[in-house]
C-alpha positions as CSV (number, residue, x, y, z in Angstrom):
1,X,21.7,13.4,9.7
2,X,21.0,13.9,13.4
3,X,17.4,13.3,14.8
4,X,15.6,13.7,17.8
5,X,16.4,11.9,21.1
6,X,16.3,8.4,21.0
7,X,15.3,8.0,17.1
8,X,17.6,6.1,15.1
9,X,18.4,5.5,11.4
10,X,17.4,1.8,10.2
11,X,19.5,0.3,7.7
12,X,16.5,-1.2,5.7
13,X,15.6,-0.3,2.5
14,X,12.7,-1.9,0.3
15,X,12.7,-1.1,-3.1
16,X,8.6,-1.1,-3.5
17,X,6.6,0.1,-0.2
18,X,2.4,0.5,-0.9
19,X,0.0,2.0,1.1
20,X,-3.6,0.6,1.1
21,X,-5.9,2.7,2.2
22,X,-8.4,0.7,5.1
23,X,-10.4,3.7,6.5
24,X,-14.1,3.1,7.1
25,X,-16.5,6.1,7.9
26,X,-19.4,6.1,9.0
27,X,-22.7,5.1,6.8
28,X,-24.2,8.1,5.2
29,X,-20.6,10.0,5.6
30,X,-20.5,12.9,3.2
31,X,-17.1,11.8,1.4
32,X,-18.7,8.2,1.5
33,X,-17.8,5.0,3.1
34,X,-13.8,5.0,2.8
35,X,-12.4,2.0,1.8
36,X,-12.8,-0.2,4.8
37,X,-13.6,-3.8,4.3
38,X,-12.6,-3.5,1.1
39,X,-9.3,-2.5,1.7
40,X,-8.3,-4.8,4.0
41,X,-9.3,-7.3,1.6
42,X,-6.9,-5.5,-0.8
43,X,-4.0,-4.8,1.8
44,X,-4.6,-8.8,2.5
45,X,-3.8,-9.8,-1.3
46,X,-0.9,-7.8,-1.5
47,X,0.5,-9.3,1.8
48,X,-0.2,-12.9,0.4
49,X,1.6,-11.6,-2.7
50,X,5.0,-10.7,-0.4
51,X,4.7,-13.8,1.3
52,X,4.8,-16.0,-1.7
53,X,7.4,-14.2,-3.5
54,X,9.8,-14.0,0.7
55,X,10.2,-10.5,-0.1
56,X,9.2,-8.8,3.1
57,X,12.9,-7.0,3.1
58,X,12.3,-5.5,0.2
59,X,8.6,-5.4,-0.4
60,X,6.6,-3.2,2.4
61,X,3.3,-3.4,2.6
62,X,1.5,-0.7,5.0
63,X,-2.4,0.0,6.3
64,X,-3.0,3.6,5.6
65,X,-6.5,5.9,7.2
66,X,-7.3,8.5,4.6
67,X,-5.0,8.7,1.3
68,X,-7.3,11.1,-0.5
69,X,-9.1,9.5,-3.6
70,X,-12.8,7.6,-1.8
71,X,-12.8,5.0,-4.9
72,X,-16.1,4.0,-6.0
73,X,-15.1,0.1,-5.4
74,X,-11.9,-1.5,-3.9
75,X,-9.1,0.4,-2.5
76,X,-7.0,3.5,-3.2
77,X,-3.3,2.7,-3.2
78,X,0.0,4.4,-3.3
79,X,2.8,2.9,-4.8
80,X,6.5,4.2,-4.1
81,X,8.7,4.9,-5.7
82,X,7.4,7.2,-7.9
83,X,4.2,8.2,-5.4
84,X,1.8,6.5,-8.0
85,X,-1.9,6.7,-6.5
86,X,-4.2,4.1,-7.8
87,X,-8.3,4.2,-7.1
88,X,-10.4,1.2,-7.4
89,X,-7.5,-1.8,-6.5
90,X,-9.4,-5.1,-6.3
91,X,-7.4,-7.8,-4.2
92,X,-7.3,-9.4,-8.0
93,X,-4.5,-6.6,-9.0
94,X,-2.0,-6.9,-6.2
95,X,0.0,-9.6,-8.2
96,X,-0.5,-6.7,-11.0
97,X,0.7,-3.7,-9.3
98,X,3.8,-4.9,-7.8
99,X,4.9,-6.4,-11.0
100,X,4.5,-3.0,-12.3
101,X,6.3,-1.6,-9.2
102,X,9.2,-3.8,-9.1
103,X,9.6,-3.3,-12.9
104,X,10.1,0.4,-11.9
105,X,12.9,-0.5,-9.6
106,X,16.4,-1.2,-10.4
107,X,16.9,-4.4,-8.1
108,X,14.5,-7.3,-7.8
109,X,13.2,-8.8,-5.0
């Protein structure tokens, strides 16, 4: 597939790549406070979780603004493959969720 000028095609594929969603809004904001602190608590256990397991090739962990779902507590994740959106991550269930992930996978890390 051809893309714009100077764009390339990277060979690398992970098999499990989650969002975490780490947008903070402003106190009093109508859709609430975001996820914030919390999630970077929560994108922070997951990236501890890579490390230990030397997966970063095939585990990707991204910071994400706005995915959609303002949990009451924790994070709101997505998990790919399969686009699965989870409200209310706690840094206690990144161990959890990529266990789950990986199981969905063909090839582990």
């Amino acid at each position: 597939m051809a893309y714009g000028v100077g764009m390339r095609e990277v060979p690398l594929r992970p098999i499990v790549h989650v969002l975490v969603c780490t947008n903070a809004r402003e106190s009093g904001a109508a859709l609430g406070p975001g996820c914030g602190e919390s999630g970077e608590n929560v994108y922070d256990a997951f990236k501890r979780e890579v490390d230990r397991r030397a997966a970063h090739r095939t585990i990707w962990i991204a910071r994400a603004r706005c995915l959609g779902v303002c949990p009451k507590h924790g994070a709101t994740v997505v998990v790919h493959p399969g686009a699965k959106v989870l409200a209310d991550v706690e840094p206690a269930n990144a161990v959890e969720v990529l266990l789950a992930a990986v199981g969905r996978t063909t090839r582990e890390p």
